[in-house]
Jmol script that loads the backbone (N, CA, C; Angstrom):
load data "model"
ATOM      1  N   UNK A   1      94.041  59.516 -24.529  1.00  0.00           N
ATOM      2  CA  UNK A   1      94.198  60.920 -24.179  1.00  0.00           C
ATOM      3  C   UNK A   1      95.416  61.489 -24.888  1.00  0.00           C
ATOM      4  N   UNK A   2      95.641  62.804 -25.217  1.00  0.00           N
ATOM      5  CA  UNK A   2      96.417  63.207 -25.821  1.00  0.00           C
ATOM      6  C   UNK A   2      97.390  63.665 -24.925  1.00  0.00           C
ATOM      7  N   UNK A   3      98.582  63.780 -25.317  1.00  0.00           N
ATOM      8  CA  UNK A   3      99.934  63.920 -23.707  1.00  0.00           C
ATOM      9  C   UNK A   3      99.705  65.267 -23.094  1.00  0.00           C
ATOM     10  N   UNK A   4      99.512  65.446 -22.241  1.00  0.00           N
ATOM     11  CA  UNK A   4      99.031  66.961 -21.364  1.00  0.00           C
ATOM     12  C   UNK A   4      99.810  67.882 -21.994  1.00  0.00           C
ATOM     13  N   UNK A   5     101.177  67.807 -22.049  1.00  0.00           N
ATOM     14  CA  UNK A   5     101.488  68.649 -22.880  1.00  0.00           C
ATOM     15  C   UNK A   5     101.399  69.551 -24.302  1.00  0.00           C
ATOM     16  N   UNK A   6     100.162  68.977 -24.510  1.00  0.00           N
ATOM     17  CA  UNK A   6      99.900  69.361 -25.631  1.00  0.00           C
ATOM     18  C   UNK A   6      98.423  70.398 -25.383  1.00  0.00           C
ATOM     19  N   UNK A   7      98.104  70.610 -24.501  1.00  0.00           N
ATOM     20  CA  UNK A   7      96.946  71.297 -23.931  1.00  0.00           C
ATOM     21  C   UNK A   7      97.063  72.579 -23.890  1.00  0.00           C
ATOM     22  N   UNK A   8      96.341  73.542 -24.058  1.00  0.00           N
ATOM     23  CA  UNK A   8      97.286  74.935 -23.731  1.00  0.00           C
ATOM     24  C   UNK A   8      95.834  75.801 -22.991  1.00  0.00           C
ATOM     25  N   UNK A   9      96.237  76.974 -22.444  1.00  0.00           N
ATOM     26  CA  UNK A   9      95.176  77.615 -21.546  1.00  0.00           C
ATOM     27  C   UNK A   9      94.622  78.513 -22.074  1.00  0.00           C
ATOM     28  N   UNK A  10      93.736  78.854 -21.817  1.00  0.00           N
ATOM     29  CA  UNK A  10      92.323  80.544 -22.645  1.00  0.00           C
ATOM     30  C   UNK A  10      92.400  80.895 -20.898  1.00  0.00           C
ATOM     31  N   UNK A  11      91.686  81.945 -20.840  1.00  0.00           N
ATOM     32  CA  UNK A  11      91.482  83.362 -20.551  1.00  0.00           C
ATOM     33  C   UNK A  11      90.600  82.401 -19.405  1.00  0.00           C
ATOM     34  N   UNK A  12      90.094  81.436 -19.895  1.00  0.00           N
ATOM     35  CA  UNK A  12      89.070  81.212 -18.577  1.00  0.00           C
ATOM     36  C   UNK A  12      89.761  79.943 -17.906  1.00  0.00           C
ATOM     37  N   UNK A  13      90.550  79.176 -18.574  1.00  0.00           N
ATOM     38  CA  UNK A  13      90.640  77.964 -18.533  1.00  0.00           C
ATOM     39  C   UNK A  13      92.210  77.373 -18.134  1.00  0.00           C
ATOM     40  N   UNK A  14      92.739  77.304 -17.361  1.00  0.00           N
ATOM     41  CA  UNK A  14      94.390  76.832 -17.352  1.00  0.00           C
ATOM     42  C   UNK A  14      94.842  75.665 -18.084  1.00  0.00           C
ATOM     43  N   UNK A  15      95.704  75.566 -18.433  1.00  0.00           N
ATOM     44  CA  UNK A  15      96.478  74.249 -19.366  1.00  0.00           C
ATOM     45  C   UNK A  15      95.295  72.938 -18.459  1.00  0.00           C
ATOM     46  N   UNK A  16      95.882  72.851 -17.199  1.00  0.00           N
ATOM     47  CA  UNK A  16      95.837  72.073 -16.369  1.00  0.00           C
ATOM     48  C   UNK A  16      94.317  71.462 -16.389  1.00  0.00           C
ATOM     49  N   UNK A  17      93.214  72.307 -16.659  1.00  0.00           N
ATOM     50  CA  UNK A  17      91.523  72.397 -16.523  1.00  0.00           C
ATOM     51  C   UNK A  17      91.681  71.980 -17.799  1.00  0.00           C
ATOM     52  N   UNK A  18      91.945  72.181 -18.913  1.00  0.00           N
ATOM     53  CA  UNK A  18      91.982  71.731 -19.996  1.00  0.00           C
ATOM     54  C   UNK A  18      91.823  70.459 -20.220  1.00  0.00           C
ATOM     55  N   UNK A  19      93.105  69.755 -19.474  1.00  0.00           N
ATOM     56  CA  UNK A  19      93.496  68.429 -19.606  1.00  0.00           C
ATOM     57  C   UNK A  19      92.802  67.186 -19.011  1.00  0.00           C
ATOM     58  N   UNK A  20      92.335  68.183 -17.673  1.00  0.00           N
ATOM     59  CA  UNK A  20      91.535  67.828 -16.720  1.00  0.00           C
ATOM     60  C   UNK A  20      89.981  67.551 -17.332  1.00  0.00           C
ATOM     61  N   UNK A  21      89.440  68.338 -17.607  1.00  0.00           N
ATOM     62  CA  UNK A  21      88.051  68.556 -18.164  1.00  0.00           C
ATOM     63  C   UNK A  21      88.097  67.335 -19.579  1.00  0.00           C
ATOM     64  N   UNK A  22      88.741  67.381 -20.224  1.00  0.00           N
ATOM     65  CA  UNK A  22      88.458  66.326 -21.690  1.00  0.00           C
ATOM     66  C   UNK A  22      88.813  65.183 -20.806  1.00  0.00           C
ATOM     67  N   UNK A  23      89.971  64.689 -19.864  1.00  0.00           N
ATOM     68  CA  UNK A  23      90.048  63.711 -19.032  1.00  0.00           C
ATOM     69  C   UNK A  23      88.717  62.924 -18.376  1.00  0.00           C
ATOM     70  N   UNK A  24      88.176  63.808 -17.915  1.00  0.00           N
ATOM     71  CA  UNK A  24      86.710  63.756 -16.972  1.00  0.00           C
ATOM     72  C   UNK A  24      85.778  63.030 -17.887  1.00  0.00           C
ATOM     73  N   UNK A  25      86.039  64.238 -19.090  1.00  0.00           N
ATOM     74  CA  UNK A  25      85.036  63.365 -20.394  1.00  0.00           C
ATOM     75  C   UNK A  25      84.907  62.223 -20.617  1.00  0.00           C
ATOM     76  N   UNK A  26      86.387  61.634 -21.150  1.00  0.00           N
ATOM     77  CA  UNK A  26      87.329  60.415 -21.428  1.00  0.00           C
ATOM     78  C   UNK A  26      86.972  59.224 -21.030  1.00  0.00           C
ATOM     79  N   UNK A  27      87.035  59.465 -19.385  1.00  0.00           N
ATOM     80  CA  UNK A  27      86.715  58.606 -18.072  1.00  0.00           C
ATOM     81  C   UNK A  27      85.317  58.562 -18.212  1.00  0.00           C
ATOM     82  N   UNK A  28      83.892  59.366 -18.401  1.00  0.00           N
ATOM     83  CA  UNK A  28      82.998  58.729 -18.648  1.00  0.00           C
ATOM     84  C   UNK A  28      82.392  58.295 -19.767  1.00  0.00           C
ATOM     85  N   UNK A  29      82.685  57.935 -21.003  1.00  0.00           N
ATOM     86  CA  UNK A  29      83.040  57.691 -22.121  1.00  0.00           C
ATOM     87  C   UNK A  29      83.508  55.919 -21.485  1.00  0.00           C
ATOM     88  N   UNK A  30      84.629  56.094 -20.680  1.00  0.00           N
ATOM     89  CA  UNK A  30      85.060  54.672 -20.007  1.00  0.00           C
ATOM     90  C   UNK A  30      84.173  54.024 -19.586  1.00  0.00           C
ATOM     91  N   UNK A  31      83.055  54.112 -18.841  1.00  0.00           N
ATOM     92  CA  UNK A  31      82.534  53.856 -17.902  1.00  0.00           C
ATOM     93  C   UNK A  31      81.073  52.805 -18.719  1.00  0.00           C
ATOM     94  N   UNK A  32      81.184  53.584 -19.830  1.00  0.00           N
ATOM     95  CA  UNK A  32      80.187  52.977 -20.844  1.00  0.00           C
ATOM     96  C   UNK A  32      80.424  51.016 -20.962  1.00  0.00           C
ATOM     97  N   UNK A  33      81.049  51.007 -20.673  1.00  0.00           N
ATOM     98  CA  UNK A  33      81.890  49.475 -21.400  1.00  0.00           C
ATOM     99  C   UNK A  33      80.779  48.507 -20.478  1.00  0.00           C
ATOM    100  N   UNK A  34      80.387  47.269 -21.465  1.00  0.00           N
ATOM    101  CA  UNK A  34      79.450  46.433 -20.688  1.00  0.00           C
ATOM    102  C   UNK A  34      79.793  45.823 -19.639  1.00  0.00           C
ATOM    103  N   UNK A  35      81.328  45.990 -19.033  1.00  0.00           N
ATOM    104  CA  UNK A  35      81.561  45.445 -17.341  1.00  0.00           C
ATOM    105  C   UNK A  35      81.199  46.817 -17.024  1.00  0.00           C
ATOM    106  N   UNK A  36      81.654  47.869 -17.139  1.00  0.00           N
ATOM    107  CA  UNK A  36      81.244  48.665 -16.276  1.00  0.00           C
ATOM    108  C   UNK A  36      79.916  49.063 -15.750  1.00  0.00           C
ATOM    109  N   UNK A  37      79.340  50.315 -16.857  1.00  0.00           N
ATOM    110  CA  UNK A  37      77.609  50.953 -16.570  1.00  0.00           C
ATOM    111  C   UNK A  37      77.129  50.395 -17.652  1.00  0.00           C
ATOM    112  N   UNK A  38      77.900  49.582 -18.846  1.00  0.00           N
ATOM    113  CA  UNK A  38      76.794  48.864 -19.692  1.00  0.00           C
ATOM    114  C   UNK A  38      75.993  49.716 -20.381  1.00  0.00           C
ATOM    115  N   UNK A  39      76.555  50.971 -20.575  1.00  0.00           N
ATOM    116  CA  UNK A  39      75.686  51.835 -21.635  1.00  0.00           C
ATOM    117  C   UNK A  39      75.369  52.038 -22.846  1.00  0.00           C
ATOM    118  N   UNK A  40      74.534  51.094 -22.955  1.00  0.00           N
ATOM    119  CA  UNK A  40      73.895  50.882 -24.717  1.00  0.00           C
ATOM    120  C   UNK A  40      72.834  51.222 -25.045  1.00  0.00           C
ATOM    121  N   UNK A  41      73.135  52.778 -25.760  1.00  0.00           N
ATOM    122  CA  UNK A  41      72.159  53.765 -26.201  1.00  0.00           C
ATOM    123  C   UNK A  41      71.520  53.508 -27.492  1.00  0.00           C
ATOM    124  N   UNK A  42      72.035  52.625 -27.916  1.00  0.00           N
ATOM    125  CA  UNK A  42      71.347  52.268 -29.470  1.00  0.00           C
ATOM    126  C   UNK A  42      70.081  51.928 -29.150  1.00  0.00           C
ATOM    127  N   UNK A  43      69.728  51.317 -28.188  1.00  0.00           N
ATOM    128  CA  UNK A  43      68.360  50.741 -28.636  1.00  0.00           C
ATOM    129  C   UNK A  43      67.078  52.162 -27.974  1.00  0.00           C
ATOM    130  N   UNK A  44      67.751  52.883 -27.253  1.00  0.00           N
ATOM    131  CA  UNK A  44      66.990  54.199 -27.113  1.00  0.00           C
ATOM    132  C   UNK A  44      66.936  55.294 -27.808  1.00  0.00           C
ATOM    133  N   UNK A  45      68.119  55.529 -28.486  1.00  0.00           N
ATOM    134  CA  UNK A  45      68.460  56.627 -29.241  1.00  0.00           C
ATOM    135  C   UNK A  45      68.706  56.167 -30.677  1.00  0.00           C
ATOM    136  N   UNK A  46      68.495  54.902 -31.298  1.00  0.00           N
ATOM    137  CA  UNK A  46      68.725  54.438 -32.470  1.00  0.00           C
ATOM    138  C   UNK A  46      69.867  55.124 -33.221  1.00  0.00           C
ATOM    139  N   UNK A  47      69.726  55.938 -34.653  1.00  0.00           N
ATOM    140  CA  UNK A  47      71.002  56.410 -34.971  1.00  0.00           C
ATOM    141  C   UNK A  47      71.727  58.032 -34.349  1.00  0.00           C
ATOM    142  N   UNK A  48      70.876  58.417 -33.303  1.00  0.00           N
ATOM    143  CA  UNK A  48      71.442  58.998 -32.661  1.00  0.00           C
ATOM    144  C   UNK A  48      72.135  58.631 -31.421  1.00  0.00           C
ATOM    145  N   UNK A  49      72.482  57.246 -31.369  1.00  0.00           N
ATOM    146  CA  UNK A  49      73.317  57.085 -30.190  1.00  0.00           C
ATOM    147  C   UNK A  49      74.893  57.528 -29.953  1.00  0.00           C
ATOM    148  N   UNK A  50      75.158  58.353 -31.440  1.00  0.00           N
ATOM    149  CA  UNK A  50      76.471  59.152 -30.558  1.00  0.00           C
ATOM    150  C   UNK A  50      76.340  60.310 -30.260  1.00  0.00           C
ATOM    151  N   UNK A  51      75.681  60.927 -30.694  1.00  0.00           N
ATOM    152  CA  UNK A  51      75.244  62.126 -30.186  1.00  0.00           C
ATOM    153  C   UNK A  51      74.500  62.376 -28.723  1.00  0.00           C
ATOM    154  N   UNK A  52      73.904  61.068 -27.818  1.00  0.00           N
ATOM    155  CA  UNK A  52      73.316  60.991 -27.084  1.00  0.00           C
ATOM    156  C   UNK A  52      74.760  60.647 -26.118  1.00  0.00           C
ATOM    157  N   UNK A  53      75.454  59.927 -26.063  1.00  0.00           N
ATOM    158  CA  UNK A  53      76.694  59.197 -25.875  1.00  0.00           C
ATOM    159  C   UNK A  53      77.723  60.923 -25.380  1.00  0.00           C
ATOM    160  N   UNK A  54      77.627  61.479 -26.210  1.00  0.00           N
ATOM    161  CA  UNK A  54      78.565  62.867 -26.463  1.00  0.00           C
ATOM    162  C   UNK A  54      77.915  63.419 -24.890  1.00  0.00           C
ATOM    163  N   UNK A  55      76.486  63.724 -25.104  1.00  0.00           N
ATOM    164  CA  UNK A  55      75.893  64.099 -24.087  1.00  0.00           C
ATOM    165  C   UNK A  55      76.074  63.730 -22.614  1.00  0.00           C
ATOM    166  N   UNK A  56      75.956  62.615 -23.073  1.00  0.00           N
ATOM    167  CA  UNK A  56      76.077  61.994 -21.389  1.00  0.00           C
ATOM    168  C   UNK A  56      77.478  62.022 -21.098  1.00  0.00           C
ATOM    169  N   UNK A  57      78.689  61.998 -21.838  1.00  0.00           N
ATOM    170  CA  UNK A  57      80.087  62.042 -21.110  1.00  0.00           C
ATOM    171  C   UNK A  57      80.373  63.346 -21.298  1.00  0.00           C
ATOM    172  N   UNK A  58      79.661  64.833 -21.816  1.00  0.00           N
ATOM    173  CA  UNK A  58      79.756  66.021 -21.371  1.00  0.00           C
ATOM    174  C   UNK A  58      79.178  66.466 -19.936  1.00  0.00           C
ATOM    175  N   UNK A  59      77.816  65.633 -19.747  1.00  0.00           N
ATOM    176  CA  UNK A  59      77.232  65.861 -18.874  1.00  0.00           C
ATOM    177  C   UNK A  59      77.725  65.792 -17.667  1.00  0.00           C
ATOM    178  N   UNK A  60      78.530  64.268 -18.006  1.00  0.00           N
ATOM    179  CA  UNK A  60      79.260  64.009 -16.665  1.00  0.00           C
ATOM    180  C   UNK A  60      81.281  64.530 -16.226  1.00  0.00           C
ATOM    181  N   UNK A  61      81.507  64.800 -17.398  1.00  0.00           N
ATOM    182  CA  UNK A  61      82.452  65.516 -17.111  1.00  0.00           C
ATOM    183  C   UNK A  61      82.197  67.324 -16.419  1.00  0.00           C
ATOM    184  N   UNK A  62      80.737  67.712 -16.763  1.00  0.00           N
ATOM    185  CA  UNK A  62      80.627  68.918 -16.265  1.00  0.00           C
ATOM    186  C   UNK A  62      80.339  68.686 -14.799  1.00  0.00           C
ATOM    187  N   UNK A  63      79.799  68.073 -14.676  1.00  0.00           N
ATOM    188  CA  UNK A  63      79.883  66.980 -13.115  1.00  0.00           C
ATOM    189  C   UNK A  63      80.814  66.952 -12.347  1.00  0.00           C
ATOM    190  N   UNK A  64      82.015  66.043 -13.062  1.00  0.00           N
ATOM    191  CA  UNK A  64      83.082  66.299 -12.197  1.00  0.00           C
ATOM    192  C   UNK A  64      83.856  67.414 -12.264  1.00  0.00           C
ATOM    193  N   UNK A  65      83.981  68.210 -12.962  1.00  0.00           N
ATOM    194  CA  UNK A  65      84.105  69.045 -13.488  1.00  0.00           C
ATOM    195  C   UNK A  65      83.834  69.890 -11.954  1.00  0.00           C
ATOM    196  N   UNK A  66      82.569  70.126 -11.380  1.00  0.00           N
ATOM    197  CA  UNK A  66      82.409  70.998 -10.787  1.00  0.00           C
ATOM    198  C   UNK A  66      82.469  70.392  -9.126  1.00  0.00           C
ATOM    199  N   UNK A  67      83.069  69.174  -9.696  1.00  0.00           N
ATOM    200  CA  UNK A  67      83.001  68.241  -7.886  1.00  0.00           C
ATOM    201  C   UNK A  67      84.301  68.970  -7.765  1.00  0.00           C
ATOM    202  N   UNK A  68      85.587  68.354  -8.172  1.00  0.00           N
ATOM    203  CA  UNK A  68      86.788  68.873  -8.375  1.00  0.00           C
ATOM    204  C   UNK A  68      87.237  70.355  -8.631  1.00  0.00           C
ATOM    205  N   UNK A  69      86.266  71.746  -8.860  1.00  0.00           N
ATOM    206  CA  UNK A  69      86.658  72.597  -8.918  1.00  0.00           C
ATOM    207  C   UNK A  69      87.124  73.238 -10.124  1.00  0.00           C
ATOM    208  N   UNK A  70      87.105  72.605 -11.604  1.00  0.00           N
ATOM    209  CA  UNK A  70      87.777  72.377 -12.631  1.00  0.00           C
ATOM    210  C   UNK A  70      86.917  73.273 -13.388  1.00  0.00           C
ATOM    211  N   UNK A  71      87.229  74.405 -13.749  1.00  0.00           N
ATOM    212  CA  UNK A  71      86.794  75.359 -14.654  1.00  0.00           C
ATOM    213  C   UNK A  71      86.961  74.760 -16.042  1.00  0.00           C
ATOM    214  N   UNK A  72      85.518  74.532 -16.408  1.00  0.00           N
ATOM    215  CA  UNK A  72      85.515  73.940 -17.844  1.00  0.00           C
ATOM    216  C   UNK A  72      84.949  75.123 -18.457  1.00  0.00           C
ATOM    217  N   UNK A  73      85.446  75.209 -19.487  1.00  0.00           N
ATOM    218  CA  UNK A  73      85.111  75.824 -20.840  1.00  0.00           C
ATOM    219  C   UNK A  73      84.981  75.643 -22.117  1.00  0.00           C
ATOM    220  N   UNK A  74      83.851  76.504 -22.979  1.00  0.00           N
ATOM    221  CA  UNK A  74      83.239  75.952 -24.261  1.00  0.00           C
ATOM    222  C   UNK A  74      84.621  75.930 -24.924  1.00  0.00           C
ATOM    223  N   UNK A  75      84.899  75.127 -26.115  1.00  0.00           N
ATOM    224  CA  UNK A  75      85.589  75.357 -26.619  1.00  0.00           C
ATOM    225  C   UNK A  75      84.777  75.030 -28.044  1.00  0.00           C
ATOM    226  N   UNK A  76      85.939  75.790 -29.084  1.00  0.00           N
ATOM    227  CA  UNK A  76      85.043  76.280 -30.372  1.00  0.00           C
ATOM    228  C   UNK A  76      84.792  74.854 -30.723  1.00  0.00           C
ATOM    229  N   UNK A  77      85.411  73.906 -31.027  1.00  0.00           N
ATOM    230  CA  UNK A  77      84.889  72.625 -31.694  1.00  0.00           C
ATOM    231  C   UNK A  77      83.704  72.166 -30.908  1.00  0.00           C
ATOM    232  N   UNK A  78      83.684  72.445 -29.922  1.00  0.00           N
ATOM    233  CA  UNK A  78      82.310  72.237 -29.303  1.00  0.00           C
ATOM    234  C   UNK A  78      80.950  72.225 -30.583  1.00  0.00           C
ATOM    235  N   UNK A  79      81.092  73.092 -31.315  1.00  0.00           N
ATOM    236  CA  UNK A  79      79.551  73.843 -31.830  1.00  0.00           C
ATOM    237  C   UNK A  79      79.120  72.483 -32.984  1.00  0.00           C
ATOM    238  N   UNK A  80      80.004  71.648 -33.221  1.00  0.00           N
ATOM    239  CA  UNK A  80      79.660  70.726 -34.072  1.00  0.00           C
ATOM    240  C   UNK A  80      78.955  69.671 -32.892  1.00  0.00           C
ATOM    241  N   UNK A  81      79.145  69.064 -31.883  1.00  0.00           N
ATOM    242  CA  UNK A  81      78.354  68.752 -30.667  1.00  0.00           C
ATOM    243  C   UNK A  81      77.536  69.450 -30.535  1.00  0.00           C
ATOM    244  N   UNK A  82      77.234  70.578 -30.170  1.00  0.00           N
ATOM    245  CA  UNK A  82      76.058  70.990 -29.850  1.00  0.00           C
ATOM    246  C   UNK A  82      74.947  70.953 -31.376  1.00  0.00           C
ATOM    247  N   UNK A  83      75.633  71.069 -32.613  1.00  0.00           N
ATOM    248  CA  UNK A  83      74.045  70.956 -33.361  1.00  0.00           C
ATOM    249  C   UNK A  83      73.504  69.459 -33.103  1.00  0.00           C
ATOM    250  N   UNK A  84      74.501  68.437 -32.679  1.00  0.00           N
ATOM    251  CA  UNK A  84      74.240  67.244 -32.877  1.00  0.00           C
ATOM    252  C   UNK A  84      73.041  67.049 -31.680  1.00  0.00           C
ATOM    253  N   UNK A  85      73.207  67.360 -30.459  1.00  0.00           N
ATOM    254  CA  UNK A  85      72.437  67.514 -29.202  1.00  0.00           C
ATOM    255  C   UNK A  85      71.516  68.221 -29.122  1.00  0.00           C
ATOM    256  N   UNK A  86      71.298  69.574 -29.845  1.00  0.00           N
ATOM    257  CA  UNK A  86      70.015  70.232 -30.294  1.00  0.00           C
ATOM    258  C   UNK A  86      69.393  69.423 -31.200  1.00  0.00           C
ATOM    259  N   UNK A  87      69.599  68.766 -32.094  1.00  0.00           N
ATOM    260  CA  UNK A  87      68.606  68.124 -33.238  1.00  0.00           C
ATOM    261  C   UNK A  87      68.294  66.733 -32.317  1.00  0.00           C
ATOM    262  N   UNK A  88      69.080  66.482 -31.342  1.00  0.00           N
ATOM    263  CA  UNK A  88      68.892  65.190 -30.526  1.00  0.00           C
ATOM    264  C   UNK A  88      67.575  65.473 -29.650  1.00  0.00           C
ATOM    265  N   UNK A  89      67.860  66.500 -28.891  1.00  0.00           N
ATOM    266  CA  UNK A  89      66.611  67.311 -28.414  1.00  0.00           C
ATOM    267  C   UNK A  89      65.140  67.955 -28.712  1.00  0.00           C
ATOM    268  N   UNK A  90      65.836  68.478 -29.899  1.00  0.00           N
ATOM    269  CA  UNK A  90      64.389  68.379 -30.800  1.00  0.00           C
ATOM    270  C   UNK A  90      63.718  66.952 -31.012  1.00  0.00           C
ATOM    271  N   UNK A  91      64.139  66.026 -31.518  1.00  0.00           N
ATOM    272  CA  UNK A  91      63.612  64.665 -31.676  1.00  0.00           C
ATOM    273  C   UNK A  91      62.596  64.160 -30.628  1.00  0.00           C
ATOM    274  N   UNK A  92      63.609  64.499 -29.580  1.00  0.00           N
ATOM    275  CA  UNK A  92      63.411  63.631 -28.042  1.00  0.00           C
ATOM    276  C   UNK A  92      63.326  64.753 -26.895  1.00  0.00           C
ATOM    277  N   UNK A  93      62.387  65.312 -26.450  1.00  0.00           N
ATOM    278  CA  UNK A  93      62.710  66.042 -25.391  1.00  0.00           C
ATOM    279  C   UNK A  93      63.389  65.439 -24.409  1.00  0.00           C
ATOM    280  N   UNK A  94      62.797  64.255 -24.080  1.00  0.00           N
ATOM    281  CA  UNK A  94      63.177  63.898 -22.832  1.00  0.00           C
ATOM    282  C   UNK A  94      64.459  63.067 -22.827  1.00  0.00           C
ATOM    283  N   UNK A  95      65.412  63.306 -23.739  1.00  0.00           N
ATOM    284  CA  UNK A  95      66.353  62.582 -24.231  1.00  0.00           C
ATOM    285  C   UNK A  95      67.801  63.473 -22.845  1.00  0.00           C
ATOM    286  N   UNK A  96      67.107  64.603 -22.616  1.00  0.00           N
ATOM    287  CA  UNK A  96      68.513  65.373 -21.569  1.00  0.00           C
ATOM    288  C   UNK A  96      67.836  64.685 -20.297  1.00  0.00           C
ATOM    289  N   UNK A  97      66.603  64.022 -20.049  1.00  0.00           N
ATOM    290  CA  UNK A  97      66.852  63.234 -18.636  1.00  0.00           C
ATOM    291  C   UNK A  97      67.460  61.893 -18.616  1.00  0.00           C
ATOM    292  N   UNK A  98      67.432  61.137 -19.764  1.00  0.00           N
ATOM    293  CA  UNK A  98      68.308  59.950 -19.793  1.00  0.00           C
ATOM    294  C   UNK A  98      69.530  60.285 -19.815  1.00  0.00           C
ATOM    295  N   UNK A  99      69.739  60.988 -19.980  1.00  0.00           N
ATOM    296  CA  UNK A  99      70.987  61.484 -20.828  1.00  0.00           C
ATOM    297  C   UNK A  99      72.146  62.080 -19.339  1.00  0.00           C
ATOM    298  N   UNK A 100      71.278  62.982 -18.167  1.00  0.00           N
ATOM    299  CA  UNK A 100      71.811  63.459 -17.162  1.00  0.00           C
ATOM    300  C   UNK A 100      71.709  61.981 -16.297  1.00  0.00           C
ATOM    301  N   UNK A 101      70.801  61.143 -16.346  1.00  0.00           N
ATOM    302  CA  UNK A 101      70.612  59.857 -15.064  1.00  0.00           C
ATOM    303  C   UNK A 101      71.851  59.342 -15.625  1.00  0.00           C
ATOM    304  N   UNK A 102      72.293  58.906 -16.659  1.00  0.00           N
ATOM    305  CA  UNK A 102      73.157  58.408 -17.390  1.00  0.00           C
ATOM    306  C   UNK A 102      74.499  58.840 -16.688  1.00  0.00           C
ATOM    307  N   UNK A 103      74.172  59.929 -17.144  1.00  0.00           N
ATOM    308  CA  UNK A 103      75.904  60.550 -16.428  1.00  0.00           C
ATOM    309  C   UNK A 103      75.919  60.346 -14.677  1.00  0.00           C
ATOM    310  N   UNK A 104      75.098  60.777 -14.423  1.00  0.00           N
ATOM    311  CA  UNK A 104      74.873  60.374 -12.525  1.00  0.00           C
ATOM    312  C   UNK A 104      75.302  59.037 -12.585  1.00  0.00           C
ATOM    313  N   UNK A 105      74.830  57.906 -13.103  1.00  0.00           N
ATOM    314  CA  UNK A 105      75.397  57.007 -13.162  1.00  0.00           C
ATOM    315  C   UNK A 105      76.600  56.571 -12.948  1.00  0.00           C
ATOM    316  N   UNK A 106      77.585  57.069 -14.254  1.00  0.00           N
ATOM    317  CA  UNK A 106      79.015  57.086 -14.734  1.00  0.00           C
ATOM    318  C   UNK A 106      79.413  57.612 -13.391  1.00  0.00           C
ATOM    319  N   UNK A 107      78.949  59.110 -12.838  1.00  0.00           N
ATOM    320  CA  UNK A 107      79.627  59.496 -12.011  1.00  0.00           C
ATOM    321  C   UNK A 107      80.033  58.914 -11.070  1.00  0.00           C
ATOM    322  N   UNK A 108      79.011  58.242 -10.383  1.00  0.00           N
ATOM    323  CA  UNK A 108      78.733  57.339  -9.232  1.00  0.00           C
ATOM    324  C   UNK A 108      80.152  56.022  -9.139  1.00  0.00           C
ATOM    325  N   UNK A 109      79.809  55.205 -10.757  1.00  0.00           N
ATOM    326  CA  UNK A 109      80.935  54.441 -11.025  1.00  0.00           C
ATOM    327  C   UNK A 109      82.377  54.897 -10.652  1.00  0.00           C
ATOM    328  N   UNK A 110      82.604  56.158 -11.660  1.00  0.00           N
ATOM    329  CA  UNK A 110      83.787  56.165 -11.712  1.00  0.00           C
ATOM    330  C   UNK A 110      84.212  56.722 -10.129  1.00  0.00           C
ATOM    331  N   UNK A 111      83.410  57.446  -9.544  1.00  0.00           N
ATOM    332  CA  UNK A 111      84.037  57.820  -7.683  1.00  0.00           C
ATOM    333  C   UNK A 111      83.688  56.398  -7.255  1.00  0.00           C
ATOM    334  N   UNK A 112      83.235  55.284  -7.269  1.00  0.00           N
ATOM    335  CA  UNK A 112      83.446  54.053  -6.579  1.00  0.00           C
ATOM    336  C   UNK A 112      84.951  53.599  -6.812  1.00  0.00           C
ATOM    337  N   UNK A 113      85.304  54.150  -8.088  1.00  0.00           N
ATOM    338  CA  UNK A 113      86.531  53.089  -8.493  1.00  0.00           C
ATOM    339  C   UNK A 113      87.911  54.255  -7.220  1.00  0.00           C
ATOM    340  N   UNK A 114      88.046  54.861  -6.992  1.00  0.00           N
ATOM    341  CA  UNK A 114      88.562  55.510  -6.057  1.00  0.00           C
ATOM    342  C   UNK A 114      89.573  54.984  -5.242  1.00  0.00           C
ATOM    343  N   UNK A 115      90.734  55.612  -5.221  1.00  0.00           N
ATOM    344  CA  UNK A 115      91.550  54.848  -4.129  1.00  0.00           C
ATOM    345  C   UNK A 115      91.027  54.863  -2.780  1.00  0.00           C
ATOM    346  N   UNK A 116      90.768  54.214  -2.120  1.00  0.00           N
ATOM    347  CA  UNK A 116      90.195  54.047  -0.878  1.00  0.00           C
ATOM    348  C   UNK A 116      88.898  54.440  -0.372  1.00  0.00           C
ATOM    349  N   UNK A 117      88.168  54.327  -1.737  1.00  0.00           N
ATOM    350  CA  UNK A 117      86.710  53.695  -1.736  1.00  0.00           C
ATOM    351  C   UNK A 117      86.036  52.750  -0.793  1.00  0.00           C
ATOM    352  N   UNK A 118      85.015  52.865  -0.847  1.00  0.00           N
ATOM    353  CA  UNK A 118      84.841  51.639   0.177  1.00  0.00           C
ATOM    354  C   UNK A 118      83.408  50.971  -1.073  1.00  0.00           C
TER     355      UNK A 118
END
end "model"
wireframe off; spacefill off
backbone 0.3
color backbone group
């Protein structure tokens, strides 16, 4: 992650949501690792498995994102992700339901890991 301080706020978005929201991302991006959810998209998404990958830890950061209250917003580098996820979509329709179970997944994980989880 990059040091919070380096985050800055838009019109929709506070420093803080900023840091928060790519964090969220970050963390399910984490979650991928074969102890964790074991998410290995290659053999579904072949050479689109980062673009599918992008998806699912947007998906699930918009997730927490909206558990937590965290006003996320597009940001311009976004638009190079999104052609990647439209041409992913075109390919595969059904590539945004793996793609959302996926993140439900992560989500699930990462609120287990929780201080005083059960």
């Amino acid at each position: 992650m990059p040091d919070e301080g380096l985050f800055c706020g838009t019109d929709t978005m506070t420093r803080d949501e900023g840091y928060y929201a790519v964090l969220l991302h970050e963390l399910t991006h984490f979650s991928g690792h074969p102890s964790r959810c074991n998410r290995d998209l290659s053999k579904r998404f072949n050479k689109a498995e980062v673009a599918a990958e992008e998806l699912v830890a947007e998906i699930g950061a918009a997730m927490l994102c909206a558990e937590t209250g965290v006003t996320q917003d597009t940001r311009a580098d976004h638009g190079q992700y999104l052609a990647n996820w439209l041409q992913l979509l075109k390919d595969d329709p059904k590539a945004i339901f793996t793609a959302a179970a996926k993140a439900s997944q992560a989500v699930t994980w990462l609120k287990g890991r929780q201080a005083g989880a059960t």
